[in-house]
FIKE-535023 format. One line per 5 residues: number of its first residue (from 0); their letters; for each residue x, y, z of N, C-alpha, C. Coordinates in pm, whole numbers, m for minus. Each point is the difference from the previous one (the first is absolute). Example, Ala and Ser with C-alpha at 12.3 -4.5 7.8 and 13.67 -1.06 7.14 Angstrom:
BEGIN
0	AS	1319 m569 780 m89 119 0 90 120 0 | m35 105 m72 82 119 6 m77 109 73;
end
This chain:
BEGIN
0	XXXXX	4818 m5917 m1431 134 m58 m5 96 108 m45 | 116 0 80 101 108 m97 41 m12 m112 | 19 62 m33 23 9 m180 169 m68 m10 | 88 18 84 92 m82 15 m4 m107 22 | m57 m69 69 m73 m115 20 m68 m98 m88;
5	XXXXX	m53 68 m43 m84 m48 m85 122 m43 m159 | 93 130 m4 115 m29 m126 90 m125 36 | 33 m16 155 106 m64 27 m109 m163 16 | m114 20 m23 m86 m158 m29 9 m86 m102 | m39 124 m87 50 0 m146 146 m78 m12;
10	XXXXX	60 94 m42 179 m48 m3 8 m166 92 | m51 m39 86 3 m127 90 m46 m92 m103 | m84 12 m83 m71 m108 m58 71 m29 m111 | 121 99 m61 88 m57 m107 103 m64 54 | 92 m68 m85 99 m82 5 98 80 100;
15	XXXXX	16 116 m39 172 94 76 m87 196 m38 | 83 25 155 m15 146 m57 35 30 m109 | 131 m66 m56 92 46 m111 m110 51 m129 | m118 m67 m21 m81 50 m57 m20 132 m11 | 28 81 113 m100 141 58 166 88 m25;
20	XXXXX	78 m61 34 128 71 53 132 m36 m79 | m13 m91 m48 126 m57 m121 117 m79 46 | m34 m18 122 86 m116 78 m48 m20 131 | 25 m130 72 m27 m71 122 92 78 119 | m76 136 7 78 83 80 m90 89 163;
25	XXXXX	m5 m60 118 m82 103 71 15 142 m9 | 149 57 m14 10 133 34 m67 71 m186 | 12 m37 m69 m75 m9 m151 m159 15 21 | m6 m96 81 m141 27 43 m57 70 76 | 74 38 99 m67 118 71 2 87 m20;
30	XXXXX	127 97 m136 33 93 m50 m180 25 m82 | m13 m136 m100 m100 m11 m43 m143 76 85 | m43 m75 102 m65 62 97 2 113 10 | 99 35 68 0 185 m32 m38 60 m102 | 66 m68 m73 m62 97 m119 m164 m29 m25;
35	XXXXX	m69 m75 54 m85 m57 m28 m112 106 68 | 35 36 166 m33 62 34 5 115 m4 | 87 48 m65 9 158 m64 m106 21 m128 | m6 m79 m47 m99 m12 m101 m91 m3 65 | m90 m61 71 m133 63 81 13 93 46;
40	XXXXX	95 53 76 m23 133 32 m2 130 m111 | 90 m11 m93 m27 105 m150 m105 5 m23 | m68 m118 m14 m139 m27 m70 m125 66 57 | 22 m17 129 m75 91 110 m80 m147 36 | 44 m83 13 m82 m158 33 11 8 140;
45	XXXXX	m52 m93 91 19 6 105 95 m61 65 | 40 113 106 122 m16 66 10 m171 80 | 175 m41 m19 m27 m142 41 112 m6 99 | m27 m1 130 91 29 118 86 m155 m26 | m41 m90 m77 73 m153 71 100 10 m53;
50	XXXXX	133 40 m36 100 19 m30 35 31 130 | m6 119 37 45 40 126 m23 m58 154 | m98 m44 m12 m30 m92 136 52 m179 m36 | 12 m35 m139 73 m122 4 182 51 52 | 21 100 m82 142 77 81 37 m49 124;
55	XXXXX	m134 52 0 34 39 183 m11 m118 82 | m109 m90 m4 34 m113 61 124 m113 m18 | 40 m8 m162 110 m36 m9 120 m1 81 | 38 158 0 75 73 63 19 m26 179 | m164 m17 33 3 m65 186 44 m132 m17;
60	XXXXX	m6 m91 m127 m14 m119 25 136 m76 m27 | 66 98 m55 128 m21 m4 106 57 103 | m60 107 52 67 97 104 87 73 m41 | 8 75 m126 61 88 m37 m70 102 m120 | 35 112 12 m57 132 m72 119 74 m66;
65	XXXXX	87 m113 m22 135 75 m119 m10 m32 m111 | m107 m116 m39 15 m60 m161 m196 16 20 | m5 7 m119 m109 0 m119 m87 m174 55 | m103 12 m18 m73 m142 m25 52 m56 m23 | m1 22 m156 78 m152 m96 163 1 44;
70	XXXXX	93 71 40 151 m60 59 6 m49 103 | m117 m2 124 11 m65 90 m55 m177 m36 | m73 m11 m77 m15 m151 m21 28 m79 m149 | 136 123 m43 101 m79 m95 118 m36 120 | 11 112 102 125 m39 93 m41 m131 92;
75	XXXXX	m125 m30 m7 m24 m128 47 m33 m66 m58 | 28 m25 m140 m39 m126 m97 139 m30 m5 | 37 m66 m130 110 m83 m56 9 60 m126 | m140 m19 m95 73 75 m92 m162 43 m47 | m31 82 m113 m109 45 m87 m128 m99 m21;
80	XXXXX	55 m94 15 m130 m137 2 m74 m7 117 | 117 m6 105 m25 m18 140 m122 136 42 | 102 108 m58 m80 138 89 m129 5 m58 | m32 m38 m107 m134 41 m84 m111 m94 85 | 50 m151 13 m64 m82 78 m29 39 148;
85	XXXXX	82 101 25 m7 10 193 m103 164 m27 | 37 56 m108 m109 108 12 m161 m38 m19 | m15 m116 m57 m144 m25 m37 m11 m50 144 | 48 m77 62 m5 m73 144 m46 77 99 | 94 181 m44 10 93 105 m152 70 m32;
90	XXXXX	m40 47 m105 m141 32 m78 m68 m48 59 | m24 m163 3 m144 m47 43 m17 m2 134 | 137 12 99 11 33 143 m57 135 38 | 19 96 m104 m44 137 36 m153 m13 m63 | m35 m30 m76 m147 12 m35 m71 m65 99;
95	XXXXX	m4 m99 83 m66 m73 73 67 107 169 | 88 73 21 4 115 91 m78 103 m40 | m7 33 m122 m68 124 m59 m128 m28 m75 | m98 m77 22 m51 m45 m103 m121 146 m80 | 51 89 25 m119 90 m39 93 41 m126;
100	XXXXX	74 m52 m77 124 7 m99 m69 m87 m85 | m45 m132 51 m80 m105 m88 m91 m8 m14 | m120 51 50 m113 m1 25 m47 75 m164 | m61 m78 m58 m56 55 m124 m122 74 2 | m34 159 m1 m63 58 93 m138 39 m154;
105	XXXXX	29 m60 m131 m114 7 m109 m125 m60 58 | m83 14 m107 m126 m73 41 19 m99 m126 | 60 13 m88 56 m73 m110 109 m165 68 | m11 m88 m98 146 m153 35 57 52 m67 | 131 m32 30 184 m11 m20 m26 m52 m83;
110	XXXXX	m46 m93 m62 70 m70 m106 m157 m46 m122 | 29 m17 m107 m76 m70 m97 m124 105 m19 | m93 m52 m109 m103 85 m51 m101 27 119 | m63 164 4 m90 27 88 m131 19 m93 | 12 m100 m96 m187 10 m52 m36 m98 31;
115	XXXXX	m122 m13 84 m93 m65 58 46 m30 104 | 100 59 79 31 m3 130 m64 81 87 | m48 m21 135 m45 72 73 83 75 70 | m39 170 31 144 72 128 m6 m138 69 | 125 24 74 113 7 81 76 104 89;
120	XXXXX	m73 m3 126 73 90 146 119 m45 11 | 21 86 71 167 0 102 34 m152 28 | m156 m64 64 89 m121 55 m51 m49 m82 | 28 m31 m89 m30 m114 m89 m172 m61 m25 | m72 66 82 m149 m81 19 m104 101 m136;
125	XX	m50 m102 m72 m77 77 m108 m126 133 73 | 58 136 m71 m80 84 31 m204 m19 m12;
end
């Protein structure tokens, strides 16, 4: 799973980004992101292209390459509530186009204690 991916799962399961970012803001949040991803790359972690290919499909799916991700679907929201809601909308549209973004690629589960759990492959079927 990308490591972006996997953060922006995270952040889904609380109440508001505002948690992560200090207000109910997309462009806050994607600033966030960036920086998020600059931090894996300092670190020498592995490189995480989905920033740039969510960009980019954004960008076809809106039909324009003059604004950023996040200004093209604040210029089509209403207001900060709206856009945060249409980016998770737009997320799970691209993960199910991209799904090698979601695909949790451990032999380890996502979630809860792994003692006395058996691996876990790619697809989900006990190793």
């Amino acid at each position: 799973m990308s490591p972006m991916v996997k953060l922006l799962n995270e952040m889904r399961g609380h109440c508001s980004v505002a948690i992560y970012v200090g207000e109910t803001s997309l462009v806050k949040l994607a600033d966030f992101l960036r920086g998020y991803e600059h931090a894996l790359y300092r670190t020498g972690m592995e490189h995480d292209q989905f920033l740039a290919d969510f960009r980019d499909w954004i960008q076809h799916r809106f039909g324009s390459t003059k604004h950023g991700w996040e200004q093209l679907i604040v210029m089509n929201s209403a207001n900060d509530g709206e856009a945060l809601a249409h980016f998770w909308r737009l997320l799970d549209e691209f993960l199910v186009l991209r799904p090698e973004y979601a695909v949790q690629t451990t032999t380890a589960p996502i979630t809860g204690s792994t003692r006395g759990t058996p691996p876990i492959d790619a697809i989900g079927e006990p190793a």
